[in-house]
C-alpha positions as CSV (number, residue, x, y, z in Angstrom):
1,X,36.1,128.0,114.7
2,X,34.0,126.0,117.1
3,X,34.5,125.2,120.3
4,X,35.6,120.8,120.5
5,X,35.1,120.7,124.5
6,X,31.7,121.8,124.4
7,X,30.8,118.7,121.4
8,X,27.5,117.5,124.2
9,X,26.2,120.8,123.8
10,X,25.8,120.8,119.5
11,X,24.1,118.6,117.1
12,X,25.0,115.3,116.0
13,X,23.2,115.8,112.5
14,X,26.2,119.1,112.2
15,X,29.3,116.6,112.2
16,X,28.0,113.5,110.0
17,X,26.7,113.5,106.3
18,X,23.4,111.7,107.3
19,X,20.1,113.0,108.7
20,X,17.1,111.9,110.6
21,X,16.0,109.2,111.0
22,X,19.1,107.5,110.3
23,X,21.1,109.3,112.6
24,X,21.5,106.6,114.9
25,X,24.2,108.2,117.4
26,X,22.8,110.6,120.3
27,X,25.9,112.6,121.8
28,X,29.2,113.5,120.8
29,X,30.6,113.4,124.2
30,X,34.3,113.8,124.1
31,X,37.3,114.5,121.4
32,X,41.2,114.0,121.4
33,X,43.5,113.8,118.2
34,X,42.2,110.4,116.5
35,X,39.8,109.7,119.0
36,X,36.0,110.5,119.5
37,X,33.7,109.4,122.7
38,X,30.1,109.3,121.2
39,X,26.3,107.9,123.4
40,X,23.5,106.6,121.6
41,X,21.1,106.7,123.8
42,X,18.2,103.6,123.2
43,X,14.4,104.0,123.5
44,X,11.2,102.7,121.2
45,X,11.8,105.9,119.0
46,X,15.4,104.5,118.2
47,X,15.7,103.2,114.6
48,X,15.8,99.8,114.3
49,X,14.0,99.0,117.6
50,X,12.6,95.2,117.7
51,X,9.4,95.5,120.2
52,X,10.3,91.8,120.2
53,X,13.9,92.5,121.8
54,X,12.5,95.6,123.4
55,X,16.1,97.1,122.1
56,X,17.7,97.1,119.0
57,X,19.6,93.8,117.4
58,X,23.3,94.0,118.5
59,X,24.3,94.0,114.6
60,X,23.5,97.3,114.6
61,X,26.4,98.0,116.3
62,X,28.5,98.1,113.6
63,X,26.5,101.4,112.2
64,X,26.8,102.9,115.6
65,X,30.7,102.8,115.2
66,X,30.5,103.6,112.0
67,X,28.6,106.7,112.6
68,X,31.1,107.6,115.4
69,X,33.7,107.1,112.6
70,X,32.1,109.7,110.7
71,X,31.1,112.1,113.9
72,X,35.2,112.2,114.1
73,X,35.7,112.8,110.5
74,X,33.2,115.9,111.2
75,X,34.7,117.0,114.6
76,X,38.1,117.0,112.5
77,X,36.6,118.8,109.3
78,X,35.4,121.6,111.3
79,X,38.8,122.1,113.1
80,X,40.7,122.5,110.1
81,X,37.4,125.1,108.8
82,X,36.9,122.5,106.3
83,X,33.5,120.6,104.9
84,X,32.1,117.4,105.9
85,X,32.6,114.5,103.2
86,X,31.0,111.1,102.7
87,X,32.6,108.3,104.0
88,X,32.5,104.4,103.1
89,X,32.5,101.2,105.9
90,X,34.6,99.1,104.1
91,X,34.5,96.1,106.5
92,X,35.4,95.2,109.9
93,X,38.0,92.7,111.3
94,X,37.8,90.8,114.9
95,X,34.4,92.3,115.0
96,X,32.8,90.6,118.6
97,X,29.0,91.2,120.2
98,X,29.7,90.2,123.7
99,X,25.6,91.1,124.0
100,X,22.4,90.3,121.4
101,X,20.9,93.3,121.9
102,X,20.7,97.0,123.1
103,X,18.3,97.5,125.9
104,X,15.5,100.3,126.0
105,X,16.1,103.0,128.5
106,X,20.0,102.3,128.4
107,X,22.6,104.3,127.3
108,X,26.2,102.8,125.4
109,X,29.0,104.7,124.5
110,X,31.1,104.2,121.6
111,X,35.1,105.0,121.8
112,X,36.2,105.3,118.1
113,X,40.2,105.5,117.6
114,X,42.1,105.7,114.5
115,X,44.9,103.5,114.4
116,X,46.2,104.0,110.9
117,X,45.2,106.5,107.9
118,X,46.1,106.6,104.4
119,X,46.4,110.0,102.5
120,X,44.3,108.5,100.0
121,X,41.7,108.2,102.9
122,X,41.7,104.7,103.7
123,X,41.8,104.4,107.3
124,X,41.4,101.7,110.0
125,X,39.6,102.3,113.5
126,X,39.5,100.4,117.0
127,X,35.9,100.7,118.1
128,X,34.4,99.4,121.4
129,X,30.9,100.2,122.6
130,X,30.3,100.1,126.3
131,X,28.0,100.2,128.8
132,X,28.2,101.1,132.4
133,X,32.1,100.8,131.9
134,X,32.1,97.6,130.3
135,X,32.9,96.6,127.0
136,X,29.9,95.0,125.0
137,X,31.0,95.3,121.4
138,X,34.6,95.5,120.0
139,X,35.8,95.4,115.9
140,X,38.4,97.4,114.1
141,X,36.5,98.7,111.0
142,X,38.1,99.7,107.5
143,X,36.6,102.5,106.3
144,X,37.3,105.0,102.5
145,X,36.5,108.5,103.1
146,X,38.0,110.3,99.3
147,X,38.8,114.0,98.9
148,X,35.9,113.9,96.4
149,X,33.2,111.4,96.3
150,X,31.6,112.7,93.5
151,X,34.4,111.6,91.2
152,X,35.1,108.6,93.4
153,X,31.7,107.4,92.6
154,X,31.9,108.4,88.6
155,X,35.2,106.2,88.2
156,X,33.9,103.3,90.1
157,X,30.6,103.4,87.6
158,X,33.0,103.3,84.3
């Protein structure tokens, strides 16, 4: 069993089914049941940075809560001893950019919360990013994470 206070100290790339260069969060910075504090942390190296923007668009957003989502999902599969599973973004409701981009040499944090789950796995999640305390992006996202996504995938194909 690992250790959830100590989540700054391990990889992101251990608690989320994706790996580099499209692991676009940072830090897992804090856990509590249904919640997860994650940083992504933004630079020329990040992907998706615009030279133009000298950041990254704010639609990216989306995949930074998202990815938090999952970073949970992980942080909660290795509690229960469990494996990490592939998850879907279904869609997002009330979803606002309060900025149009993410600057280079900042830091945001994203604050992922569950407010309902399915035991099917369908689940629905307040997500704000912020940034020096304030909020900068907001959305509940809808997201599908099934038991197995192998035969999830094969019946969705018939």
């Amino acid at each position: 069993m690992f250790d959830a206070t100590k989540l700054a100290d391990l990889d992101v790339a251990e608690f989320i089914p994706h790996r580099q260069p499209m692991i676009l969060i940072s830090q897992l910075l804090s856990h509590s049941p249904d919640s997860l504090l994650t940083q992504t942390d933004i630079s020329a190296c990040s992907p998706y940075f615009d030279d133009r923007l000298n950041g990254v668009p704010n639609y990216v957003g989306i995949e930074y809560m998202a990815q938090s989502i999952a970073a949970l999902a992980g942080v909660e599969a290795h509690l229960r001893d469990d494996i990490i599973r592939v998850g879907f973004l279904l869609g997002s409701r009330k979803l606002k950019m309060h900025i149009s981009q993410f600057d280079a040499g900042q830091s945001y944090q994203t604050q992922v919360t569950r407010l309902y789950q399915e035991e099917s796995g369908l689940a629905v999640f307040d997500c704000q990013i912020l940034h020096n305390q304030v909020v900068v992006a907001e959305a509940n996202v809808n997201v599908f994470q099934p038991q197995d996504t192998q035969a999830y995938i094969a019946s969705t194909s018939d």
